[in-house]
Structures are given as structure tokens and as C-alpha cells.
C-alpha positions as CSV (number, residue, x, y, z in Angstrom):
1,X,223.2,141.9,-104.9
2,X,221.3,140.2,-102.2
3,X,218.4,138.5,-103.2
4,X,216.4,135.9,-100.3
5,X,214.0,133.5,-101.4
6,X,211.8,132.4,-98.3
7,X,209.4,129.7,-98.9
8,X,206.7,129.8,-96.3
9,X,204.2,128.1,-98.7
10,X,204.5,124.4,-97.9
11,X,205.4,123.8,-101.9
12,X,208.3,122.5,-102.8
13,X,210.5,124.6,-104.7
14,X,214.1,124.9,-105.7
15,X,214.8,128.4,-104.0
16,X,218.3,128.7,-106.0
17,X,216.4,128.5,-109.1
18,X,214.3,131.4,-108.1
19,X,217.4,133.6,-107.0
20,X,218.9,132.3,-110.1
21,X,216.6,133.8,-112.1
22,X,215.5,136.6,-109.9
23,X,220.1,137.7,-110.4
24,X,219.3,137.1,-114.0
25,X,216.6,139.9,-114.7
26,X,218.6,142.5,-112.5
27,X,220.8,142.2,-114.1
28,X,219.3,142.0,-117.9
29,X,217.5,145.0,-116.6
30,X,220.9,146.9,-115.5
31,X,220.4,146.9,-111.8
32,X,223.0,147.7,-109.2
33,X,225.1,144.8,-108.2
34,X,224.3,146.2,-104.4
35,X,220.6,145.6,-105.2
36,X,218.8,143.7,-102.6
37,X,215.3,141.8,-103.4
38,X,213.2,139.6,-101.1
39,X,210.7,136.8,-102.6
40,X,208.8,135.1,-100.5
41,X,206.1,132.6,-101.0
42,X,203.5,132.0,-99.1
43,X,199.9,130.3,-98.4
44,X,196.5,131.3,-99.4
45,X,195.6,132.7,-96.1
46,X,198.8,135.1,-95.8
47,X,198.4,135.9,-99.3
48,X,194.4,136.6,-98.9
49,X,195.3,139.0,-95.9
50,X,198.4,140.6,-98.1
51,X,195.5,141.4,-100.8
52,X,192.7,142.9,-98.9
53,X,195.1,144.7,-96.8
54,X,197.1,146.5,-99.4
55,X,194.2,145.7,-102.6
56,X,191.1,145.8,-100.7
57,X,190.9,143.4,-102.8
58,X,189.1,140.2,-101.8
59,X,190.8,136.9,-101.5
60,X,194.3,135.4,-102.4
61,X,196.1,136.3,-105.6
62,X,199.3,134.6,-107.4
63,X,201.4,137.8,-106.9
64,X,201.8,140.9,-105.4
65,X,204.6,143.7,-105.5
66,X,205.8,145.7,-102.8
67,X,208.2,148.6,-103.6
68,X,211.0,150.1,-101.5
69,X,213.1,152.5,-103.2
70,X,211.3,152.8,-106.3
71,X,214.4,152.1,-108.4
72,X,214.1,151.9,-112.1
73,X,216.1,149.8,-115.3
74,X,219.2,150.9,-115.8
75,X,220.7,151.4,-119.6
76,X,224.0,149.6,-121.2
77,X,227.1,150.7,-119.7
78,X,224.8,153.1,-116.8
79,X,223.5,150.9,-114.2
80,X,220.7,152.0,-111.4
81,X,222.4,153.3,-107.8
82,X,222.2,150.7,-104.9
83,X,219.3,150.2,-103.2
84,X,216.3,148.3,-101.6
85,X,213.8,146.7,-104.6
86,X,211.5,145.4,-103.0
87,X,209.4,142.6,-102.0
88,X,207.7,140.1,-104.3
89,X,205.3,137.7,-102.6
90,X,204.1,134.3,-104.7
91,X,201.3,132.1,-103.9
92,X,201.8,128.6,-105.2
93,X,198.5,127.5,-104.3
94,X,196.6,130.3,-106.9
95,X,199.9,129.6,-109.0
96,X,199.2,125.9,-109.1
97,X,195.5,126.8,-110.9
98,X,197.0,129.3,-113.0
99,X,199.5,127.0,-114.5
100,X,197.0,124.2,-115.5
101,X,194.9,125.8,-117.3
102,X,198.3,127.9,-119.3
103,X,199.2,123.9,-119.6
104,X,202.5,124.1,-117.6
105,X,203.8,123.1,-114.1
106,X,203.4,125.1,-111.0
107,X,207.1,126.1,-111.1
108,X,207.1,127.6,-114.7
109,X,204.0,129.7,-113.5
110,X,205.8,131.1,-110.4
111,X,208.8,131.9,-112.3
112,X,206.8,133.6,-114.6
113,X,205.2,135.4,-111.5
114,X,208.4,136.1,-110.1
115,X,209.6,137.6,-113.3
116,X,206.2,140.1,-113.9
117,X,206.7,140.6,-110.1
118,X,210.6,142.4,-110.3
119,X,209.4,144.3,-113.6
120,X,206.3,145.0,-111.1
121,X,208.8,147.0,-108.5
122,X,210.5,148.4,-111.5
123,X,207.9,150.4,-112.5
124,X,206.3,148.1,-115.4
125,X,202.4,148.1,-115.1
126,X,199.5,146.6,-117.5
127,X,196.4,149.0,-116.9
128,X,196.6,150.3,-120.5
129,X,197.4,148.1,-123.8
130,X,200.5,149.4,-124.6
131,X,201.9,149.4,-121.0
132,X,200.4,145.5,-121.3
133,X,202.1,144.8,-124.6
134,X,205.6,146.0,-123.9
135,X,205.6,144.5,-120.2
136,X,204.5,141.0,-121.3
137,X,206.5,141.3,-124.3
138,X,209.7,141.9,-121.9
139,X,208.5,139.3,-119.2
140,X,208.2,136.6,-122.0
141,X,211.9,137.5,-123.1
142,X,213.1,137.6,-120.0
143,X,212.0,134.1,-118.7
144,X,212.6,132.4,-121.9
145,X,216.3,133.5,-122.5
146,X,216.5,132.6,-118.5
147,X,215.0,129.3,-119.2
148,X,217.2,128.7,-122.1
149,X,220.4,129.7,-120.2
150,X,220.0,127.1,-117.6
């Protein structure tokens, strides 16, 4: 499994801990061990241009997702075949905002992103309740038994 962290942002974060935990919900979520994922964070104006480009959506967002192979979670014992995830791209900046007001640091909010980013290229979506429900129910899981791990 190859997974890059590239920090373009200008915020100081611990890019093993993002790998860390990026290797961690792969492989909670049965992915491929050949299963390569790029995060990348970035600053508001890259991330602005990101969102209108591929939103038309206007101005910078904390995350956005961009699928490759469309690969899907894996069951016990019957993991996904190899392939290219994806791309998840964080904005610290929009982060940064976002984790004062949940009442927790920048980095717990972009691992948080990171984590509803991956289920992102997995498939997971929030448009409807009950897609909502069980993806944030999962993300929360995911990052806490992370969290709890390290």
C-alpha cells in the first residue's frame, strides 16, 4: 500500500500521523495491501480553485475527494483488488475554523477530514439521512479506535 502525504499548506503537520491513520482505515475497510492513496494539503487559494473547478462551487472547502478506480470496502477474509484510490485534498486553513468551533485542534479536524475523505473515494456519501447516519457513524469509529490505537 502506498499512501503519500504532501503538505503544500504551510501548517505544520506530522505527515506520518496522517499515513498512519490513512494505513489504518484501508485496512479496517479491507483494502488491498497494493492500494495506493495520495493526501495532499493545501492553501485556501488552491483549494478555492479545486472547488469551483470540479464543485462550481464558490470558495475554499476543508475537503474534497477525487476518485480513481472507484474501488469499494472489502469484507473479512475477501479484500478489494489492487488499485489507484484516489486523491484526498485538506485545507487546514477552512480546517483550522471548523475545529474551533467543534472545540478541538486543527489536527483532530484534518484527521477527521481525512478519514470522511477515504470513505469519500470509497463510495460513502451523506445526501440522504441514512447514507449520513451510517457514514458518520463509521467515520466516528474509525478515528476514534485510530486515535485510541496510537
Amino acid at each position: 500500500m502506498s499512501i503519500e502525504v504532501n503538505n503544500e499548506s504551510g501548517f505544520a503537520v506530522d505527515e506520518a500521523e496522517f499515513a498512519a491513520l490513512a494505513r489504518y482505515v484501508l485496512d479496517e475497510m479491507h483494502l488491498h495491501p497494493q492500494t495506493d492513496l495520495s493526501i495532499m494539503l493545501v492553501g485556501t487559494d488552491v483549494m478555492t480553485d479545486l472547488h469551483v473547478k470540479w464543485m462550481d462551487e464558490p470558495g475554499p472547502t476543508d475537503v474534497l475527494s477525487f476518485p480513481m478506480d472507484e474501488l469499494r470496502p472489502g469484507r473479512d477474509g475477501e479484500t478489494t483488488p489492487a488499485g489507484l484510490l484516489g486523491d484526498v485534498v485538506l485545507c487546514p486553513e477552512v480546517a483550522a475554523g471548523q475545529a474551533v468551533a467543534a472545540g478541538h485542534s486543527t489536527v483532530e479536524e484534518l484527521l477527521l477530514l481525512t478519514t470522511h475523505g477515504i470513505l469519500h473515494l470509497l463510495g460513502y456519501d451523506h445526501a440522504e439521512p441514512e447514507e449520513e447516519k451510517e457514514m458518520f457513524a463509521l467515520q466516528r469509529r474509525l478515528l476514534l479506535t485510530f486515535l485510541a490505537s496510537r
